[in-house]
C-alpha positions as CSV (number, residue, x, y, z in Angstrom):
1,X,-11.7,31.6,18.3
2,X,-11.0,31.0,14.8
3,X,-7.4,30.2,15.4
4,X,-8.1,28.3,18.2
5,X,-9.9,26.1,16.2
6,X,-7.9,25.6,13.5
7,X,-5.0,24.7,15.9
8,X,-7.4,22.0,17.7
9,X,-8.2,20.3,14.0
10,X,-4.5,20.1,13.2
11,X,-3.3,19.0,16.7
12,X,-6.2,15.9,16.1
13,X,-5.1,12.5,14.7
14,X,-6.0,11.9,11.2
15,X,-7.8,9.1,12.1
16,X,-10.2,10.9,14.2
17,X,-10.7,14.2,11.6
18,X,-11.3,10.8,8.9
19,X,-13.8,9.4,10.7
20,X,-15.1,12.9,11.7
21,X,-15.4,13.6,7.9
22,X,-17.4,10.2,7.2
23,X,-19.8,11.1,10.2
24,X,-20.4,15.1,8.6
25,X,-20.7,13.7,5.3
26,X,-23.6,11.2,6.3
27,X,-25.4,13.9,8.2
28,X,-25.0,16.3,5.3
29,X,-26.5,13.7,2.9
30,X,-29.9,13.2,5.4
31,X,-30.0,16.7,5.7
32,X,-29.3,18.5,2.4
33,X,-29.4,15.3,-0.3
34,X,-29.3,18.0,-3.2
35,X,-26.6,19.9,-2.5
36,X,-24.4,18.9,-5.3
37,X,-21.2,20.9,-4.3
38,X,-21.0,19.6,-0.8
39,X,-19.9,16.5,-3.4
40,X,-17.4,18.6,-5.2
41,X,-15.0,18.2,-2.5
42,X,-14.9,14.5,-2.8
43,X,-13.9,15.1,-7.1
44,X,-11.1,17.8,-6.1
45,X,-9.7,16.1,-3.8
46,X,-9.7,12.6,-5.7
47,X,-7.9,14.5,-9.0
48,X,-5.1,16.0,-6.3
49,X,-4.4,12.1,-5.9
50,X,-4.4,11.4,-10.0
51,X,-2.8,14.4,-10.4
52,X,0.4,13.8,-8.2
53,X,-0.2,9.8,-8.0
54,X,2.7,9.0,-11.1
55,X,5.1,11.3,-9.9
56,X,5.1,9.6,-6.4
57,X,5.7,5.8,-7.5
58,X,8.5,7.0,-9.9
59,X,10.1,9.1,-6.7
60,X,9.7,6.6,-4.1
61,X,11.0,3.7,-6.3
62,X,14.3,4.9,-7.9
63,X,15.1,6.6,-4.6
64,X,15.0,3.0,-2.6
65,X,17.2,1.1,-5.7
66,X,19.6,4.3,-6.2
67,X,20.5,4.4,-2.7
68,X,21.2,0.6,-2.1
69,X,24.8,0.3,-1.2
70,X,26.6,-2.6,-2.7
71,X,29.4,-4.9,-0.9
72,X,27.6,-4.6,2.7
73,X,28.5,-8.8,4.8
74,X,25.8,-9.2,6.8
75,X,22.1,-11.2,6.5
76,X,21.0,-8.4,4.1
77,X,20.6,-11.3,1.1
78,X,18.5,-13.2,3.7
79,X,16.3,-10.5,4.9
80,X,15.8,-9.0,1.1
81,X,14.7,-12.7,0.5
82,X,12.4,-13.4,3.1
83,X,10.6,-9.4,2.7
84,X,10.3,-10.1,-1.3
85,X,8.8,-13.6,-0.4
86,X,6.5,-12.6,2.2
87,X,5.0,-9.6,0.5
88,X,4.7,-12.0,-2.6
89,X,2.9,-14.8,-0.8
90,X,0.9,-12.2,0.8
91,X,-0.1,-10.8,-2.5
92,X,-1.2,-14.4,-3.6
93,X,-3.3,-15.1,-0.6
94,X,-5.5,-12.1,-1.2
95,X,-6.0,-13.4,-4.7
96,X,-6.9,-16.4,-3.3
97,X,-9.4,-14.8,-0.8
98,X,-10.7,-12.9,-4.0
99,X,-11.6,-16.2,-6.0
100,X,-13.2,-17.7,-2.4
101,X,-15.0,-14.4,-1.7
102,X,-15.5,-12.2,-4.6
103,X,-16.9,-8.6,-3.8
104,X,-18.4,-5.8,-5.8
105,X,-18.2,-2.0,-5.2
106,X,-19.8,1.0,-6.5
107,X,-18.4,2.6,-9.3
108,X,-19.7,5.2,-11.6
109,X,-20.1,5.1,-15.3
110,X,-17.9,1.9,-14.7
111,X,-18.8,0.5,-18.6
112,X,-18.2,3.6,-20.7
113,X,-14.0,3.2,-20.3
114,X,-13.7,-0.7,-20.1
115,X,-11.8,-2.7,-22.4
116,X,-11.0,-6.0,-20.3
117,X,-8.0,-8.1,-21.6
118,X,-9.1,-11.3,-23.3
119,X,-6.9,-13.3,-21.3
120,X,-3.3,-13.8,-20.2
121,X,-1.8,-13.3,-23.7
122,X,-3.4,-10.2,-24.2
123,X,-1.7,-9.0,-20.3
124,X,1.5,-9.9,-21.2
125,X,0.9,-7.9,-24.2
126,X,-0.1,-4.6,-22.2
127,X,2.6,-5.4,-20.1
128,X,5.3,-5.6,-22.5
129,X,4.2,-2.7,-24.5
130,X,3.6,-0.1,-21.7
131,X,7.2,-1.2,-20.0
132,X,8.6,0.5,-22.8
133,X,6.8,3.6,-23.0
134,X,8.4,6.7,-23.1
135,X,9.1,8.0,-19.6
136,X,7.6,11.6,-19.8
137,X,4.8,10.0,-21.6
138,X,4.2,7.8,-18.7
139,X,3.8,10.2,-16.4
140,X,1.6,12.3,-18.2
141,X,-0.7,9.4,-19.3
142,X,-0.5,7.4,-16.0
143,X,0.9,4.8,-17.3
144,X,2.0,3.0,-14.1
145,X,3.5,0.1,-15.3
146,X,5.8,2.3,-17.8
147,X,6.0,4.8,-14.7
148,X,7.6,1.5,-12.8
149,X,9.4,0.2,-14.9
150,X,11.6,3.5,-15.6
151,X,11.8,4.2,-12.3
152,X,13.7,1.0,-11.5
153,X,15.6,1.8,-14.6
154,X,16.8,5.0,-13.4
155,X,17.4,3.7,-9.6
156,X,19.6,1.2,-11.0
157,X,21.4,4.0,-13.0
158,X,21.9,6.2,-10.1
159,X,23.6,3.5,-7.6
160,X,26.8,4.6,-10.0
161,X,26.2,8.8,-9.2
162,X,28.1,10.8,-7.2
163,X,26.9,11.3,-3.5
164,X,25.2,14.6,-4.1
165,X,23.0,13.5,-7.4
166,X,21.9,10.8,-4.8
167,X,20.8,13.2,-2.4
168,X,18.8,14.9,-5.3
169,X,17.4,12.3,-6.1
170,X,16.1,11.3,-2.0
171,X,15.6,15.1,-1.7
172,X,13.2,15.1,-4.9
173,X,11.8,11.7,-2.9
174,X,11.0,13.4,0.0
175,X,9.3,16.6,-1.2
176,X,6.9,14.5,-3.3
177,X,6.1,12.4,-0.3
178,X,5.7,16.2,1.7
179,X,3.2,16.9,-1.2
180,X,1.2,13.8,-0.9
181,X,1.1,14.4,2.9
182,X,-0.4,17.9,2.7
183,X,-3.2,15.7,0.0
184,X,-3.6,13.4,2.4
185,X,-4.4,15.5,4.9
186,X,-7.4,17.1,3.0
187,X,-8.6,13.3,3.4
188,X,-11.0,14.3,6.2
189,X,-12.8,16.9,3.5
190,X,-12.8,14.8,0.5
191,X,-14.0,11.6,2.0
192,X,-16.8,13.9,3.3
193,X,-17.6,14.8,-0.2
194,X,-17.0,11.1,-1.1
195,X,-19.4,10.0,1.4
196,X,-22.0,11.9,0.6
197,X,-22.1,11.8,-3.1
198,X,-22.4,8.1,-2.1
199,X,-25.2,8.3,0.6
200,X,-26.9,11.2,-1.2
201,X,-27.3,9.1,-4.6
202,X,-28.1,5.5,-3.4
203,X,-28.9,5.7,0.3
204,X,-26.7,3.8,3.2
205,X,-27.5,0.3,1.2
206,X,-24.0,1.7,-0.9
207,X,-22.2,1.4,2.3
208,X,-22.8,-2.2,3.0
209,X,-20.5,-3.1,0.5
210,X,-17.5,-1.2,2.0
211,X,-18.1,-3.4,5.2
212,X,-17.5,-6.6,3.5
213,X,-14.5,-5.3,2.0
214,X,-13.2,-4.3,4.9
215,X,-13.6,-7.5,6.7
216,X,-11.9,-9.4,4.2
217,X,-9.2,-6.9,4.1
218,X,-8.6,-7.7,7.9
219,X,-9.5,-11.3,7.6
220,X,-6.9,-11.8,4.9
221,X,-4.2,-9.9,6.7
222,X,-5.0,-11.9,9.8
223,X,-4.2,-15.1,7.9
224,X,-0.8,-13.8,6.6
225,X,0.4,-12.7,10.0
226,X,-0.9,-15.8,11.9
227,X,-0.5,-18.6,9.3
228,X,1.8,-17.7,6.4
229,X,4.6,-15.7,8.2
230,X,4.7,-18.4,10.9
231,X,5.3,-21.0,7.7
232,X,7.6,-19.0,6.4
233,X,9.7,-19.0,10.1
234,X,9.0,-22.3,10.6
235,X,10.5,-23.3,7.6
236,X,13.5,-21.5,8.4
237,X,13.6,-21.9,11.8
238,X,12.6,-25.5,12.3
239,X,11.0,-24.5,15.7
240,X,7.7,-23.0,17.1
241,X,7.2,-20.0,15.4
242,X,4.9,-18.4,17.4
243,X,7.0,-17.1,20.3
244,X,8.4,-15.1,18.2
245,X,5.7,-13.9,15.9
246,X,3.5,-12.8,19.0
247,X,6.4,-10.6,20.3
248,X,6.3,-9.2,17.2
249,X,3.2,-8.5,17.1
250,X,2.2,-7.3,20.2
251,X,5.4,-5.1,20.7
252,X,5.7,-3.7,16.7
253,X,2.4,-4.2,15.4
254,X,0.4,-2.4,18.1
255,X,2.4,0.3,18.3
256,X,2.4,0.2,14.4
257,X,-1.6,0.4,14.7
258,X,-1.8,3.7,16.1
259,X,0.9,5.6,14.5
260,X,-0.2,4.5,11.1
261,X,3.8,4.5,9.5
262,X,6.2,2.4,9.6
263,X,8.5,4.5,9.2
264,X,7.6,6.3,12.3
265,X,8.0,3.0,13.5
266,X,11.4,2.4,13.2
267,X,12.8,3.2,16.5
268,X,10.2,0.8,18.3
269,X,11.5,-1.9,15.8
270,X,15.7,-1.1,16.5
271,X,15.0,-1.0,20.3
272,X,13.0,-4.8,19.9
273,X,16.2,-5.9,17.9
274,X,18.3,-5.1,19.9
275,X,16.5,-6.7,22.9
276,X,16.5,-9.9,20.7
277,X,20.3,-10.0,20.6
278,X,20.2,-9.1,16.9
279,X,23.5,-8.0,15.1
280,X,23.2,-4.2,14.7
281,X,25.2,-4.0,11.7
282,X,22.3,-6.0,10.2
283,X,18.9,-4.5,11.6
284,X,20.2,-0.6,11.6
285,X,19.9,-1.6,7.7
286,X,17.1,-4.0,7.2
287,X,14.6,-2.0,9.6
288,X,15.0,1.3,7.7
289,X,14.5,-0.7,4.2
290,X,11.7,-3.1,5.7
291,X,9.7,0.2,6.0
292,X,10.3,1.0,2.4
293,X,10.0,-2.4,0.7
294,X,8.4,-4.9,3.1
295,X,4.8,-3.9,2.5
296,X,2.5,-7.3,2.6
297,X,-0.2,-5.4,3.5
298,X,0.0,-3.0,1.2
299,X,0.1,-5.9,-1.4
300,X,-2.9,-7.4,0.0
301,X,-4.5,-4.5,0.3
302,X,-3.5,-3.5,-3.7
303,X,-4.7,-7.1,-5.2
304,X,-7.9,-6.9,-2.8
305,X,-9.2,-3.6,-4.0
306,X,-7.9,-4.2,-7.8
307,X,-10.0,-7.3,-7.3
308,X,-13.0,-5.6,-6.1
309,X,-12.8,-3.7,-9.6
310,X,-12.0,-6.3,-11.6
311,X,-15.6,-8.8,-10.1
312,X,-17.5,-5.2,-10.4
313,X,-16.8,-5.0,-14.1
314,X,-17.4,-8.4,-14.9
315,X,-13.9,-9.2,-16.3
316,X,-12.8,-12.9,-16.2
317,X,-9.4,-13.3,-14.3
318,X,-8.0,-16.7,-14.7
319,X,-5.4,-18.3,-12.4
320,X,-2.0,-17.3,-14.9
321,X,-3.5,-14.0,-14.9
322,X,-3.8,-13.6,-11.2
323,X,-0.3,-14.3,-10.6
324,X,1.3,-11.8,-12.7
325,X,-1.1,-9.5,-10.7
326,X,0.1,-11.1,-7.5
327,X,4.1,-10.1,-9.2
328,X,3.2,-6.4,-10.1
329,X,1.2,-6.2,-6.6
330,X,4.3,-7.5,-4.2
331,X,6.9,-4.7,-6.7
332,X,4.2,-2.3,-6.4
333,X,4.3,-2.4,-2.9
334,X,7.6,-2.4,-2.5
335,X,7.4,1.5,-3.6
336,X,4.1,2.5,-1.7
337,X,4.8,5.9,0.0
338,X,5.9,6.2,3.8
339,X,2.7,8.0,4.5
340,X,-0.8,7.2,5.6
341,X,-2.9,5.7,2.4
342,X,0.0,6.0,0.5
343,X,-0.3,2.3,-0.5
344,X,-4.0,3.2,-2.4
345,X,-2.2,5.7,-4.7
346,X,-0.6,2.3,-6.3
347,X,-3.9,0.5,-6.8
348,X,-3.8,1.9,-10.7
349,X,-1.0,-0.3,-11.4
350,X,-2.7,-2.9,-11.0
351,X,-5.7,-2.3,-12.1
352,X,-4.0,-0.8,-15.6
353,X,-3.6,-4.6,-15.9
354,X,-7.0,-5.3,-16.8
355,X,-7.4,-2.3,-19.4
356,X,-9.6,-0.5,-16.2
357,X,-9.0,3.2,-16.8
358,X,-7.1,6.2,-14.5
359,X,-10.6,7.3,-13.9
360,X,-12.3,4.5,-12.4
361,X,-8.8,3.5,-10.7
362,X,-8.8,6.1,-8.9
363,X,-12.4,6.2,-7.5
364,X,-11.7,2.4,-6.1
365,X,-7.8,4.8,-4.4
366,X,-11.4,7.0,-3.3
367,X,-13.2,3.6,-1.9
368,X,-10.1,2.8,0.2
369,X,-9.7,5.7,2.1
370,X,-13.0,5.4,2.9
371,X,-12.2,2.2,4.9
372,X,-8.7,3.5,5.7
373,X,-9.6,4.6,8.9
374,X,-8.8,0.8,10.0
375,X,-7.7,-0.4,6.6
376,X,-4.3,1.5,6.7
377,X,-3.4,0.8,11.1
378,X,-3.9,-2.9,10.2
379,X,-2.0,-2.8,7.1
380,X,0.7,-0.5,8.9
381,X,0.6,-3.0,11.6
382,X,1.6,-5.9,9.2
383,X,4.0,-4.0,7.6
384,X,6.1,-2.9,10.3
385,X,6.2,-6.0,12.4
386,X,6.7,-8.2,9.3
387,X,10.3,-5.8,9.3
388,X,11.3,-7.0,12.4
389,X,10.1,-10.5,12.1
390,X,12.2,-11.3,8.7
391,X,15.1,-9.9,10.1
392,X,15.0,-11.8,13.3
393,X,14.7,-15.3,11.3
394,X,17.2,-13.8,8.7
395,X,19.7,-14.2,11.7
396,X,18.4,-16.9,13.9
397,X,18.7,-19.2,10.8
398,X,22.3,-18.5,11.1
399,X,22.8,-19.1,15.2
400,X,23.7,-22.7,16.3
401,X,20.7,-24.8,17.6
402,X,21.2,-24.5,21.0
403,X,21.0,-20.5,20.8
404,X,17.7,-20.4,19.3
């Protein structure tokens, strides 16, 4: 019976066991509000996440630049253009939504380990100084921006190894991505612990707060998708943009929804290519690399949250500040992990932009997978349908006028 069970729970989506964890963890909070170690599961599994959080971004990172190959001809300039733009102009809209609609979450002890930036000087400064940490002590500090930084170092580096220091390196890449898998697929049980430390302390009234943000999570990815992509291909283009974003969309993205990666994505993306007439040589390339460094909504969904934190703890954010955060946000998301959530694991790069501690970073990582259970399918459908988008204009741009 036992077994049986256990092979039912892992056969379920991890949507489902997610929103089967909230659910339990509400109920357990009604019924049993003092039983502290029901909460313990929520703290063990957020310090898996810190624990195994530096390791990933530094992984993911130099394994994309190290295995870029050089002298390719095709629309790969293009394509690189257009995902580094979008994902930065999505990044900027959701700072934009975060001026217009400023939102506050729950964080705990939040002013014991502040010490906000005094303004854009004073970033820079951080910047600058924790660039050039040293690479072990990045890691061990989380140190993000150092932990970046040397992994784009090292990535660089490696394009000149031989073959099999390259397939360490994507081998190391892929067992730290296995790692935060088997994490993330404790998600169920620590956002039940999550969940009811939250409902347990301060009632449901906590909860309203992660509605909002979730609403202008969507709301902002909805405007990138249905007003700033089709800019962006109009102003390649020079033609109605729609057509072709809607195809995307509805072929890609809602496939993208469910299966929650884009990588998993990948073959639904080659098979619309190729039913666009796109040059192979081009998409069997861009697709595979759209699902590793086309991530607009995991930049909106970075800046958004790192926001959130930022309103919460009172710190000022002017306009020069915003857009270096809208710079680290779009190169942050350009390493966010293949795997569901794994965009919330880069929130702390951002947020070590405003002097806002691991510690509290990681309980707004804790805040978003509460909402993930929607959060990530819409960001995942963004994602994946932006791939096939950019490299469709990457081409078209190129055809004649009267074969668009």
């Amino acid at each position: 019976m036992l077994h049986r069970i256990i092979l039912t729970w892992k056969k379920t989506n991890l949507i489902k066991r997610i929103s089967l964890g909230i659910l339990c963890g509400a109920l357990l909070a009604v019924l049993f509000p003092q039983a502290s170690a029901i909460g313990l599961l929520g703290e063990i599994f957020v310090g898996g996440l810190k624990a195994i959080a530096p390791l990933l971004v530094f992984a993911l990172v130099a394994n994309a630049l190290s295995q870029q190959k050089k002298g390719e001809k095709s629309n790969m300039k293009t394509v690189i253009m257009l995902y580094l733009l979008g994902t930065f102009a999505a990044a900027l809209v959701a700072v934009l939504v975060g001026f217009v609609f400023p939102l506050e979450i729950d964080l705990a002890d939040a002013k014991q380990s502040l010490s906000p930036p005094d303004g854009i000087g004073q970033v820079l400064s951080n910047l600058l100084l924790k660039l050039v940490d040293n690479p072990l002590n990045a890691l061990i500090s989380a140190n993000y921006i150092g932990v970046l930084s040397w992994a784009v170092v090292f990535g660089i580096a490696m394009r000149e190894a031989s073959h099999h220091s390259k397939d360490l390196l994507r081998t190391s890449a892929e067992v730290t991505s296995k790692i935060v898998e088997w994490i993330i697929n404790l998600a169920p049980f620590g956002i039940l612990g999550l969940v009811y430390t939250t409902i347990s302390g301060k009632g449901f009234q906590a909860l309203q707060s992660y509605g909002l943000l979730l609403l202008v999570l969507i709301a902002t990815m909805l405007i990138v998708a249905l007003i700033i992509n089709p800019l962006i291909v109009f102003v390649m283009l020079r033609k109605n943009p729609y057509p072709l974003v809607w195809r995307c969309l509805r072929v890609s993205g809602v496939t993208a929804f469910f299966t929650r990666s884009s990588a998993a994505n990948i073959p639904v993306n080659m098979k619309l290519c190729r039913d666009l007439n796109l040059n192979p040589e081009t998409y069997s390339v861009s697709i595979p690399l759209g699902a590793t460094i086309n991530m607009a909504g995991a930049a909106i969904t970075i800046n958004t949250l790192t926001l959130a934190a930022v309103h919460t703890l009172g710190i000022q954010v002017d306009f020069a500040t915003a857009f270096v955060l809208s710079i680290v946000a779009a190169v942050s998301a350009c390493g966010a992990s293949g795997v569901a959530g794994g965009s919330l694991l880069l929130i702390p790069v951002a947020c070590s932009l405003f002097g806002i501690s691991n510690d509290l970073a990681m309980q707004v990582v804790s805040v978003g997978f509460v909402i993930g259970v929607i959060q990530d399918s819409c960001e995942t459908a963004l994602n994946s349908s932006t791939d096939v988008l950019f490299t469709a204009v990457a081409e078209m741009s190129s055809w004649p006028k009267e074969k668009l």
